[in-house]
PDB file with one MODEL, atoms N, CA, C and O in Angstrom:
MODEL        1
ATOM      1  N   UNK A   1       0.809  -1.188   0.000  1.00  0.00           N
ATOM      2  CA  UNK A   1       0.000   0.000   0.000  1.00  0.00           C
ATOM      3  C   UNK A   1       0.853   1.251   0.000  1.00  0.00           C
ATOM      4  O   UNK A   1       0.379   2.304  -0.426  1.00  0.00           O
ATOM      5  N   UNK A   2       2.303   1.167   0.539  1.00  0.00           N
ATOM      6  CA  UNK A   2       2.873   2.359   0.487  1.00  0.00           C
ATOM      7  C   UNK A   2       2.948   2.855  -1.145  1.00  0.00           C
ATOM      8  O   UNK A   2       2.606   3.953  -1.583  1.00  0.00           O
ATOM      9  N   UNK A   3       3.387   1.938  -1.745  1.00  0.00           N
ATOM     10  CA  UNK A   3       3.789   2.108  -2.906  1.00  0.00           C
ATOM     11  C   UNK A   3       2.699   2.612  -4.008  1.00  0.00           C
ATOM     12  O   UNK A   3       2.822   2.739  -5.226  1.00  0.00           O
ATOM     13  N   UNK A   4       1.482   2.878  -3.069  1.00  0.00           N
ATOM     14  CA  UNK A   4       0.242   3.459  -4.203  1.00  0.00           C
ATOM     15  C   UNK A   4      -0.081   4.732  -3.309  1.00  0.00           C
ATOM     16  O   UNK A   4      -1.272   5.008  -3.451  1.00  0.00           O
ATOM     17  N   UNK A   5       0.509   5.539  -2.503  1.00  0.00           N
ATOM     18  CA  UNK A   5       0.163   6.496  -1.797  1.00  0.00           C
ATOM     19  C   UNK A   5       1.284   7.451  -2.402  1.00  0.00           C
ATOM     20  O   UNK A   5       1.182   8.663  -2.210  1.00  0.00           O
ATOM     21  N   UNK A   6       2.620   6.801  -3.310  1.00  0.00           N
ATOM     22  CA  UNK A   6       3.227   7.594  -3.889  1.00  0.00           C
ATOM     23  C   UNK A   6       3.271   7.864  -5.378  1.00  0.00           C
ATOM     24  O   UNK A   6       3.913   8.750  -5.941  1.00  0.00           O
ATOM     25  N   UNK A   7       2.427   6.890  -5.957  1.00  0.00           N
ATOM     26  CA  UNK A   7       1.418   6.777  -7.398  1.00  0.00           C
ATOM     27  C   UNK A   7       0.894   8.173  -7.972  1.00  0.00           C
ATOM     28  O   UNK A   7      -0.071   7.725  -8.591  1.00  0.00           O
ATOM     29  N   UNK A   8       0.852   9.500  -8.194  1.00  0.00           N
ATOM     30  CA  UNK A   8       0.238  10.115  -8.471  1.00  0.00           C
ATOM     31  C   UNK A   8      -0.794  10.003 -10.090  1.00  0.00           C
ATOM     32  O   UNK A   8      -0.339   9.849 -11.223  1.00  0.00           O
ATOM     33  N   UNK A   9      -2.225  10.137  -9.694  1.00  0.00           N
ATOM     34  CA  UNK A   9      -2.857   9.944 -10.804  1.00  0.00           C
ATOM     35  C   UNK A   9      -2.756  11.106 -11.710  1.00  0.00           C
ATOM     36  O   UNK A   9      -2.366  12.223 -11.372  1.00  0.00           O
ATOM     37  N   UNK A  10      -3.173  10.718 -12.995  1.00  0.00           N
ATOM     38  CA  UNK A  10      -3.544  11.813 -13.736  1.00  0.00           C
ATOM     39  C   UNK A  10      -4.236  12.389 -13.988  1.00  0.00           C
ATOM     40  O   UNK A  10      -5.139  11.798 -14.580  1.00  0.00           O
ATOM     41  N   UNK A  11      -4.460  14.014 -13.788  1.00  0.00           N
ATOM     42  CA  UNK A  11      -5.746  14.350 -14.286  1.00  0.00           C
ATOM     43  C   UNK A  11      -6.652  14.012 -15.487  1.00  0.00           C
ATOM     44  O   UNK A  11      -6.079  13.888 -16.569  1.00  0.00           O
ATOM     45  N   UNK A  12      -8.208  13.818 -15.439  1.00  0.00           N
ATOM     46  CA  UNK A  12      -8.508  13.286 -16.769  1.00  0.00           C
ATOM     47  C   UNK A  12      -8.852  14.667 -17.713  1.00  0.00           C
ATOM     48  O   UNK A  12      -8.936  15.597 -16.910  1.00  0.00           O
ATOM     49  N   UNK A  13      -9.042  15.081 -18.853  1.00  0.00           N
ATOM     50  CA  UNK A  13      -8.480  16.124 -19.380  1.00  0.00           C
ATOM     51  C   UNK A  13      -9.660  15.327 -20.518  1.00  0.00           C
ATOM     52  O   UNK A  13      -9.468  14.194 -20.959  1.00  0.00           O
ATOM     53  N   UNK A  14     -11.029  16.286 -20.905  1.00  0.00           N
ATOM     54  CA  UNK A  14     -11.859  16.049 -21.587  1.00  0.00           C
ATOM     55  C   UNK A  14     -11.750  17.147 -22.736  1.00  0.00           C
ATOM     56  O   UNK A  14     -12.206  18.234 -22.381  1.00  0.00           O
ATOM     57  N   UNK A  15     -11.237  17.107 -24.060  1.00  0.00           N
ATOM     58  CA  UNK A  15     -11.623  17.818 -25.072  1.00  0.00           C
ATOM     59  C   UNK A  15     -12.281  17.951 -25.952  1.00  0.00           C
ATOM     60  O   UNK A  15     -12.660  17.073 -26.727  1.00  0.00           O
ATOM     61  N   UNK A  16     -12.591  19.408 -25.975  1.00  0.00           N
ATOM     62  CA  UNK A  16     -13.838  19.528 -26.533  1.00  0.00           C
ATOM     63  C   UNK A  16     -13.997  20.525 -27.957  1.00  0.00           C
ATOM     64  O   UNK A  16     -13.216  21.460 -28.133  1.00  0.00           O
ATOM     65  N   UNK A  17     -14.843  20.281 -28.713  1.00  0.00           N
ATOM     66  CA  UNK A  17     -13.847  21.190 -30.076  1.00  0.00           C
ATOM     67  C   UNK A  17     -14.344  20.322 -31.327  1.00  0.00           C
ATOM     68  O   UNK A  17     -14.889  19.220 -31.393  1.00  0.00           O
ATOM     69  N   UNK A  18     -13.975  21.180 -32.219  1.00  0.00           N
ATOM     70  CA  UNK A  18     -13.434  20.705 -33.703  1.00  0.00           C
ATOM     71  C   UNK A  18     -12.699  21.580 -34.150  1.00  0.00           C
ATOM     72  O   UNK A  18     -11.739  21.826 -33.420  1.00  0.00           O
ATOM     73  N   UNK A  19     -12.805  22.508 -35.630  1.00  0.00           N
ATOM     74  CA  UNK A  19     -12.421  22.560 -36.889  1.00  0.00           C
ATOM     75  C   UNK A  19     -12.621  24.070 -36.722  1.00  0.00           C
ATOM     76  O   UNK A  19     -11.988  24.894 -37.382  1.00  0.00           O
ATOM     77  N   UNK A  20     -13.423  24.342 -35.917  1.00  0.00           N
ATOM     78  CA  UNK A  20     -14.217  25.578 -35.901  1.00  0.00           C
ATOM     79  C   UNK A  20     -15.209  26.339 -36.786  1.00  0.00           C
ATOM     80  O   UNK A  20     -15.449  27.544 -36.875  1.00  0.00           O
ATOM     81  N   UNK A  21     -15.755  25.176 -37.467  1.00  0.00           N
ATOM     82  CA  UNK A  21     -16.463  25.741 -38.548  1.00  0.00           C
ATOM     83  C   UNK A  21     -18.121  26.448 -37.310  1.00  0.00           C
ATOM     84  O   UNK A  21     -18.793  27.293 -37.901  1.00  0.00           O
ATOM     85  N   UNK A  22     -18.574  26.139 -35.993  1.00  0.00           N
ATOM     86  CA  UNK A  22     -19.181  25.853 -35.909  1.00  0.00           C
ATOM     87  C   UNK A  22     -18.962  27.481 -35.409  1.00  0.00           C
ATOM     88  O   UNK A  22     -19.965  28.175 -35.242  1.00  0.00           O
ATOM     89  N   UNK A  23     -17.864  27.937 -35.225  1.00  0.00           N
ATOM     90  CA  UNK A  23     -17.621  29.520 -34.586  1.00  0.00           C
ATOM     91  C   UNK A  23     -17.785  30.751 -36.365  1.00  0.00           C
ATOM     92  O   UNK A  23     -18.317  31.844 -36.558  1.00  0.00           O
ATOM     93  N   UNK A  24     -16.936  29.686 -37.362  1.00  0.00           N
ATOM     94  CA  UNK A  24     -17.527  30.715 -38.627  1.00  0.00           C
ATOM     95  C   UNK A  24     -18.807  30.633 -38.660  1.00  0.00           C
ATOM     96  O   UNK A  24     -19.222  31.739 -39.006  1.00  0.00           O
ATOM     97  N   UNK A  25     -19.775  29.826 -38.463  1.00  0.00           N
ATOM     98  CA  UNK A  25     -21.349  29.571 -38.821  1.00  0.00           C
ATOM     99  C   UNK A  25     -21.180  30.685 -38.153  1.00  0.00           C
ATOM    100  O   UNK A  25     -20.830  31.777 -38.600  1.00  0.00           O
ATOM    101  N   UNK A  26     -21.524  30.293 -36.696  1.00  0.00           N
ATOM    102  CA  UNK A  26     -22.153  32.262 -35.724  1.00  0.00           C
ATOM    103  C   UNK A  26     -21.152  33.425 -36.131  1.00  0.00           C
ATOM    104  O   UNK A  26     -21.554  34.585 -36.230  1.00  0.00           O
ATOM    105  N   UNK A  27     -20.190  33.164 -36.301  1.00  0.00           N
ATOM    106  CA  UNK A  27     -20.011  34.792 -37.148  1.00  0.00           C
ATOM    107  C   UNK A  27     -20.638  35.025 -38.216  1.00  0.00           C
ATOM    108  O   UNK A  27     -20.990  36.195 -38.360  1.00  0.00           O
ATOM    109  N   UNK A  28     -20.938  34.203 -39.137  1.00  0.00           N
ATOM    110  CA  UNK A  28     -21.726  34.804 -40.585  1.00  0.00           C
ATOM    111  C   UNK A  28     -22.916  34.777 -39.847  1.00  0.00           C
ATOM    112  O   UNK A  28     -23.306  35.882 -40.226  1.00  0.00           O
ATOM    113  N   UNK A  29     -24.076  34.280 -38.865  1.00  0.00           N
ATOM    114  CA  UNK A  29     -24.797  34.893 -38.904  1.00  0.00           C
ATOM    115  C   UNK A  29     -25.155  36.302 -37.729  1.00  0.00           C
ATOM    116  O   UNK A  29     -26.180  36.976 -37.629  1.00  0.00           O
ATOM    117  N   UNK A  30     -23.898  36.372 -36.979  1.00  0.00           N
ATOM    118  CA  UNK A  30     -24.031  37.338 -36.349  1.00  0.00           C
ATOM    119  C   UNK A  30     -24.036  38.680 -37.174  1.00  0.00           C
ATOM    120  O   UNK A  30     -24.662  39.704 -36.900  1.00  0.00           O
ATOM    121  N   UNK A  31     -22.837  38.351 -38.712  1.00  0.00           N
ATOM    122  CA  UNK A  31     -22.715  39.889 -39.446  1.00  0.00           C
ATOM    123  C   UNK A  31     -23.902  39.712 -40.574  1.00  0.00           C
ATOM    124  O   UNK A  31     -24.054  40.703 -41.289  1.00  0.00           O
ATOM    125  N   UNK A  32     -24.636  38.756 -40.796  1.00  0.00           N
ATOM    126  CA  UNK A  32     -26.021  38.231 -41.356  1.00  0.00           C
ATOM    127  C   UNK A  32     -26.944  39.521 -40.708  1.00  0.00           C
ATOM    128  O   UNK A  32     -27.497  40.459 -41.280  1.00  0.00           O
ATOM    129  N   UNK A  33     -26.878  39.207 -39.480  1.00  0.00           N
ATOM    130  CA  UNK A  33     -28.234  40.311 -38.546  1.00  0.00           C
ATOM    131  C   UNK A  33     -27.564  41.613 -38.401  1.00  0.00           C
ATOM    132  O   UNK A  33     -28.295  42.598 -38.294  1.00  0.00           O
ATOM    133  N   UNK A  34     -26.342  41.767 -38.383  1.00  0.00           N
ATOM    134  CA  UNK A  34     -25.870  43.308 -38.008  1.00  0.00           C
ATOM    135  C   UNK A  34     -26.461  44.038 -39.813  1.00  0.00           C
ATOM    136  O   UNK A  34     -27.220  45.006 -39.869  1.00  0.00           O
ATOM    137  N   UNK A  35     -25.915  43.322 -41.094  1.00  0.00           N
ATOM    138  CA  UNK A  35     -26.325  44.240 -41.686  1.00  0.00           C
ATOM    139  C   UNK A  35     -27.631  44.588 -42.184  1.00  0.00           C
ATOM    140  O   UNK A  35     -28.022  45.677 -42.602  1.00  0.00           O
ATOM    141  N   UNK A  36     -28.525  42.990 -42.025  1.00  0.00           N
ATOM    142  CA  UNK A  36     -29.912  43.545 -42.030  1.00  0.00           C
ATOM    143  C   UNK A  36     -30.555  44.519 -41.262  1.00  0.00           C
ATOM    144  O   UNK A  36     -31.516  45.181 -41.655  1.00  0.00           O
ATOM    145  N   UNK A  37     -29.875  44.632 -39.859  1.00  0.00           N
ATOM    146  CA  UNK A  37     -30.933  45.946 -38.947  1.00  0.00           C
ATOM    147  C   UNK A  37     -30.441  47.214 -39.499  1.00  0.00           C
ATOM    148  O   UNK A  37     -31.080  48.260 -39.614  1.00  0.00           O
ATOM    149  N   UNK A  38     -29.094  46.960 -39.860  1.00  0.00           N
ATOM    150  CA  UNK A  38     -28.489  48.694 -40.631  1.00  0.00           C
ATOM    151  C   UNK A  38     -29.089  49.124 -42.104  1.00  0.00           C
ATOM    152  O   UNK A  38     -29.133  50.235 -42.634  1.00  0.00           O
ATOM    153  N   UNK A  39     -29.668  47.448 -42.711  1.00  0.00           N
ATOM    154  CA  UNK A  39     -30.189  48.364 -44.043  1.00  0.00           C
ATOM    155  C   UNK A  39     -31.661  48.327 -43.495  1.00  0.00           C
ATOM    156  O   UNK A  39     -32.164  49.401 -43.825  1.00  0.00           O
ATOM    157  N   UNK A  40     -32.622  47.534 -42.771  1.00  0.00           N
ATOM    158  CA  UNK A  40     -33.830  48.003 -42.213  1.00  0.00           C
ATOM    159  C   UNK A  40     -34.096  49.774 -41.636  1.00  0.00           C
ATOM    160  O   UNK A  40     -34.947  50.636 -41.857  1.00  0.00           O
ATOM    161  N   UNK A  41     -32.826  49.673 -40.794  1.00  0.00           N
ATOM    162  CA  UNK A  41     -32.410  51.258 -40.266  1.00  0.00           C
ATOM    163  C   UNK A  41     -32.467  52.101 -41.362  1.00  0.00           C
ATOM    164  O   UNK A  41     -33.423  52.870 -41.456  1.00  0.00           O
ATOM    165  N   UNK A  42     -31.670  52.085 -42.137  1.00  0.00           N
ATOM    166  CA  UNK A  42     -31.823  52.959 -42.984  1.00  0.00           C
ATOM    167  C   UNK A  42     -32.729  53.302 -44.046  1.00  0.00           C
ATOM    168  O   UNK A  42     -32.775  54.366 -44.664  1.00  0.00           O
ATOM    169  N   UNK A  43     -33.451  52.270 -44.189  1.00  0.00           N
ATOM    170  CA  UNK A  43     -35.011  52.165 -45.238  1.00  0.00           C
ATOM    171  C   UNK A  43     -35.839  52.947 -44.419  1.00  0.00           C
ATOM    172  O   UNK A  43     -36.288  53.976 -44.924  1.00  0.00           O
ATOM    173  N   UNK A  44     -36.134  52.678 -43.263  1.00  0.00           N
ATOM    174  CA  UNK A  44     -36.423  53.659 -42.423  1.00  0.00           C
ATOM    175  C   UNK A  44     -36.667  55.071 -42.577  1.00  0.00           C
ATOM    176  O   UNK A  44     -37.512  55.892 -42.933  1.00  0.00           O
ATOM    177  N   UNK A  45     -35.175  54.901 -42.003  1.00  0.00           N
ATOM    178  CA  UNK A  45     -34.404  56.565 -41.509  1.00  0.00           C
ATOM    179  C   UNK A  45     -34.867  57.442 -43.056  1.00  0.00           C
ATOM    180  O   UNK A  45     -35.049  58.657 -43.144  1.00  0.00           O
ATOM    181  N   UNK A  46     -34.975  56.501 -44.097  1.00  0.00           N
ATOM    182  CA  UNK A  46     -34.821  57.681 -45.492  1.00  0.00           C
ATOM    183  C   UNK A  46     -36.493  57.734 -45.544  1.00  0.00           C
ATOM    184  O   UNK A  46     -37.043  58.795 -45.842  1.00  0.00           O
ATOM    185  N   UNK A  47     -37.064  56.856 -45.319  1.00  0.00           N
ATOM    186  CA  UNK A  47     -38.415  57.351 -45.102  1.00  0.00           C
ATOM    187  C   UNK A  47     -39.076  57.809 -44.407  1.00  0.00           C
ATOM    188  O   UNK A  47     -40.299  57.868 -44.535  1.00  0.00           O
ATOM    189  N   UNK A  48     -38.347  58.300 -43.387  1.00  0.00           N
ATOM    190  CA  UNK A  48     -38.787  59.230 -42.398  1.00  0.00           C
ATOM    191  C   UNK A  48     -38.077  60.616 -41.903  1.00  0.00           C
ATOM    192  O   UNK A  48     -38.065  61.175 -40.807  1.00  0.00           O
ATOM    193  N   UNK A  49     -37.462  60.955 -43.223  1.00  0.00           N
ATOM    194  CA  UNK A  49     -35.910  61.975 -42.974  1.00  0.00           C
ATOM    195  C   UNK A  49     -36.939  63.407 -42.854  1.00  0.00           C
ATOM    196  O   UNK A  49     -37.991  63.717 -43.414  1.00  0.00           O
ATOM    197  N   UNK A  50     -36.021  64.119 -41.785  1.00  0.00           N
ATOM    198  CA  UNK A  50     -36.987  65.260 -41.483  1.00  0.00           C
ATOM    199  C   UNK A  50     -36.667  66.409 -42.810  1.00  0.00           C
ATOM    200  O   UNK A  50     -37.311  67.452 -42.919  1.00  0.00           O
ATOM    201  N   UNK A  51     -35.626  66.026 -43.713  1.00  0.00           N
ATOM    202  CA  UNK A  51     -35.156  66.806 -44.639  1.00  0.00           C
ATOM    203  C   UNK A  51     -35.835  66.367 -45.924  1.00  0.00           C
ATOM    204  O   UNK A  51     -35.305  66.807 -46.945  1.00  0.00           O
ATOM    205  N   UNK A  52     -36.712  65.725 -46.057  1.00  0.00           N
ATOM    206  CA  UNK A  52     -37.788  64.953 -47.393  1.00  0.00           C
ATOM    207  C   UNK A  52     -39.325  65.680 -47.112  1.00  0.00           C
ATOM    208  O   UNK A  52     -40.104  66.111 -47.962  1.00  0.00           O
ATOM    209  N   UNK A  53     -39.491  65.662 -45.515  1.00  0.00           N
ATOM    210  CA  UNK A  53     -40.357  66.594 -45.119  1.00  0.00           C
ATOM    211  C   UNK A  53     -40.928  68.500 -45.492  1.00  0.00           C
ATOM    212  O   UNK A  53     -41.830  69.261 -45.840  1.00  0.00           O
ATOM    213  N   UNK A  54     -39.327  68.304 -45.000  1.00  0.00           N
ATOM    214  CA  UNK A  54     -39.031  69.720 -44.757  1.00  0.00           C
ATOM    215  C   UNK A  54     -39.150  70.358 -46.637  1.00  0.00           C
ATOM    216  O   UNK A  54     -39.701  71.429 -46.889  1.00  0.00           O
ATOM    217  N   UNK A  55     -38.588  69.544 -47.641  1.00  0.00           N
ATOM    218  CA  UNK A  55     -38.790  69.486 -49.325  1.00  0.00           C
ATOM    219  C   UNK A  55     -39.885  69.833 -49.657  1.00  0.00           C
ATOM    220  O   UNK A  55     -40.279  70.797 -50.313  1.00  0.00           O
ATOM    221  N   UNK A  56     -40.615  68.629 -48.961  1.00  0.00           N
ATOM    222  CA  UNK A  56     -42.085  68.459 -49.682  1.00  0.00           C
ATOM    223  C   UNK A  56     -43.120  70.321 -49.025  1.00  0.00           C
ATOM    224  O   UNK A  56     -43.896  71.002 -49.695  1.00  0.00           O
ATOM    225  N   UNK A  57     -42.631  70.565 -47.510  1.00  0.00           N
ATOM    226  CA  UNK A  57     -43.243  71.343 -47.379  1.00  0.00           C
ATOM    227  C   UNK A  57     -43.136  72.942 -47.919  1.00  0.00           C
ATOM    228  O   UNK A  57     -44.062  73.747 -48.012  1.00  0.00           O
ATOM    229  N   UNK A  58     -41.222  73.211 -48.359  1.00  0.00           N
ATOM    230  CA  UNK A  58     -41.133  74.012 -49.626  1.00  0.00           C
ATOM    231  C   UNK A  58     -41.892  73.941 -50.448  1.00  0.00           C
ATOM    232  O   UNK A  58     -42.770  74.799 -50.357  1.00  0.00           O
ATOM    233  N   UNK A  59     -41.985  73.230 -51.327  1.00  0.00           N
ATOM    234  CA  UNK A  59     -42.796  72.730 -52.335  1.00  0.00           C
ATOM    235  C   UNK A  59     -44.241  73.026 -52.753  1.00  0.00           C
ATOM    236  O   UNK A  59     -44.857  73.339 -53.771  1.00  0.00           O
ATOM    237  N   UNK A  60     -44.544  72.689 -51.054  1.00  0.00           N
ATOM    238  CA  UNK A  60     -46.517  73.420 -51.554  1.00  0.00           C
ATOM    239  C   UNK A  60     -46.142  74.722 -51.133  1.00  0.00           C
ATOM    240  O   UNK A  60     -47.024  75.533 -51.414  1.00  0.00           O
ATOM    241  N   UNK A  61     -45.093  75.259 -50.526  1.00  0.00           N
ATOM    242  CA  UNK A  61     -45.325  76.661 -50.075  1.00  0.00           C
ATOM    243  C   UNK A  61     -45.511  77.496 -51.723  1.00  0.00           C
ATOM    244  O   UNK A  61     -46.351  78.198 -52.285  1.00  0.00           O
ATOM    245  N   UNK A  62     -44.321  76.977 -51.988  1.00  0.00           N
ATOM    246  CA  UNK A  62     -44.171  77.338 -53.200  1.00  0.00           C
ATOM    247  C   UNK A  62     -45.176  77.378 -54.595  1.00  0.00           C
ATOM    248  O   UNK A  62     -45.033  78.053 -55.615  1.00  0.00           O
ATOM    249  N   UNK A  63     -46.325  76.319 -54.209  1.00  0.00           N
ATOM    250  CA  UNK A  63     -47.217  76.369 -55.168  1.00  0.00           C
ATOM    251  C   UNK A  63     -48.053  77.482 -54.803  1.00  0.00           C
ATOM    252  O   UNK A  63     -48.512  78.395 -55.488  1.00  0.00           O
ATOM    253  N   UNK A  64     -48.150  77.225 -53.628  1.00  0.00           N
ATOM    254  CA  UNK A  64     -49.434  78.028 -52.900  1.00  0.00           C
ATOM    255  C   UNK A  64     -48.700  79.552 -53.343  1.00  0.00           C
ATOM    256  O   UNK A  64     -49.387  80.082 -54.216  1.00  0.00           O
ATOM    257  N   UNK A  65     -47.581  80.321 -52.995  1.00  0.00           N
ATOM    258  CA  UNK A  65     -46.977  81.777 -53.657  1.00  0.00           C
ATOM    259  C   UNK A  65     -47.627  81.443 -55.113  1.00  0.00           C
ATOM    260  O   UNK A  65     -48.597  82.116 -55.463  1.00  0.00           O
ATOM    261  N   UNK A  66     -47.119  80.417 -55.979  1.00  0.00           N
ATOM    262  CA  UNK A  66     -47.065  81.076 -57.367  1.00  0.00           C
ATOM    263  C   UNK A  66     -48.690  81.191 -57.903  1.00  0.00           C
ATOM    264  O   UNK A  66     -49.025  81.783 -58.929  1.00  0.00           O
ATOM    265  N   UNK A  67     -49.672  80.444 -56.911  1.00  0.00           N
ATOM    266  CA  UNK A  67     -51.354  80.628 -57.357  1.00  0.00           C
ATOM    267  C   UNK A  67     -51.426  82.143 -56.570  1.00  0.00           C
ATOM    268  O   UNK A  67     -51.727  83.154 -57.205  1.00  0.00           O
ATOM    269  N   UNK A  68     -51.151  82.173 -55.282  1.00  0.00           N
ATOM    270  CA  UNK A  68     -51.043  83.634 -54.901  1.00  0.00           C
ATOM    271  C   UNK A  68     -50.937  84.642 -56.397  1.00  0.00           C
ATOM    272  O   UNK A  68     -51.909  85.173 -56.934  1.00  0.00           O
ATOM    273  N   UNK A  69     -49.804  84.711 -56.776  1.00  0.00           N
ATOM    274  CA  UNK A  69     -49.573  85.585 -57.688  1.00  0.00           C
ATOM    275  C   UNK A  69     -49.968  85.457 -59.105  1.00  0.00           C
ATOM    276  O   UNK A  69     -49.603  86.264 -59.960  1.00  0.00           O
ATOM    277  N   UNK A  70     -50.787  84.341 -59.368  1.00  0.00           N
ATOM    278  CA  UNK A  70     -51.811  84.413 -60.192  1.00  0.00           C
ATOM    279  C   UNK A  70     -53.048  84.896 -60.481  1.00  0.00           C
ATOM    280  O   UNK A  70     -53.589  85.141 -61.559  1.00  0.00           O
ATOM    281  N   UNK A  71     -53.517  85.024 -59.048  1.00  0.00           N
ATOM    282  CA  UNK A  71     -54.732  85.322 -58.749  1.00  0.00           C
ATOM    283  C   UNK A  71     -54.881  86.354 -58.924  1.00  0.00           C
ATOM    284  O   UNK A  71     -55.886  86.796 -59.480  1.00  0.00           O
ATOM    285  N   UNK A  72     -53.229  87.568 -58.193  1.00  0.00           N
ATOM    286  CA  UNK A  72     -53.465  89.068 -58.434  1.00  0.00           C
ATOM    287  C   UNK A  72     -53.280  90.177 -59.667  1.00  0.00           C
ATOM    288  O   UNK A  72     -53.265  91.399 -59.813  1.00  0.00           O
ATOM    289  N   UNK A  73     -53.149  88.970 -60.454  1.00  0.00           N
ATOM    290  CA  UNK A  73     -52.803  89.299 -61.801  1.00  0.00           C
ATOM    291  C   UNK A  73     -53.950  89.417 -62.591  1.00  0.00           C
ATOM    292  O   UNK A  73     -53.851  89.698 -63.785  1.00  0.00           O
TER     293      UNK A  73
ENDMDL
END
């Protein structure tokens, strides 16, 4: 018995893993979702730009002056 009290075992050592294809999968679809919310964002953002607004409301001002100055003619 002495002679197994100076035996040291080995740790058992479980690995775990491959190739890493399984870490490229979640990166392509992590940059999959980053650029869909940035072009959703921006389909958005251009349809709701306060400067397309701000155009359109030149625009009738501008009609509305040039019937103005039709009228007084």
């Amino acid at each position: 018995m002495a002679d197994d009290s100076k035996q040291q075992l080995q740790p058992v050592v479980i690995r775990q893993g491959g190739n890493g294809i399984g870490l490229v999968l979640a990166a392509l679809i992590v940059a999959g979702a980053a650029i869909y919310a940035i072009n959703v964002w921006s389909t958005t953002k251009k349809e709701t730009a306060p400067g397309k607004t701000l155009q359109e409301g030149v625009e009738r001002i501008k009609e509305g002056v040039g019937k103005a100055i039709e009228q007084r003619q």
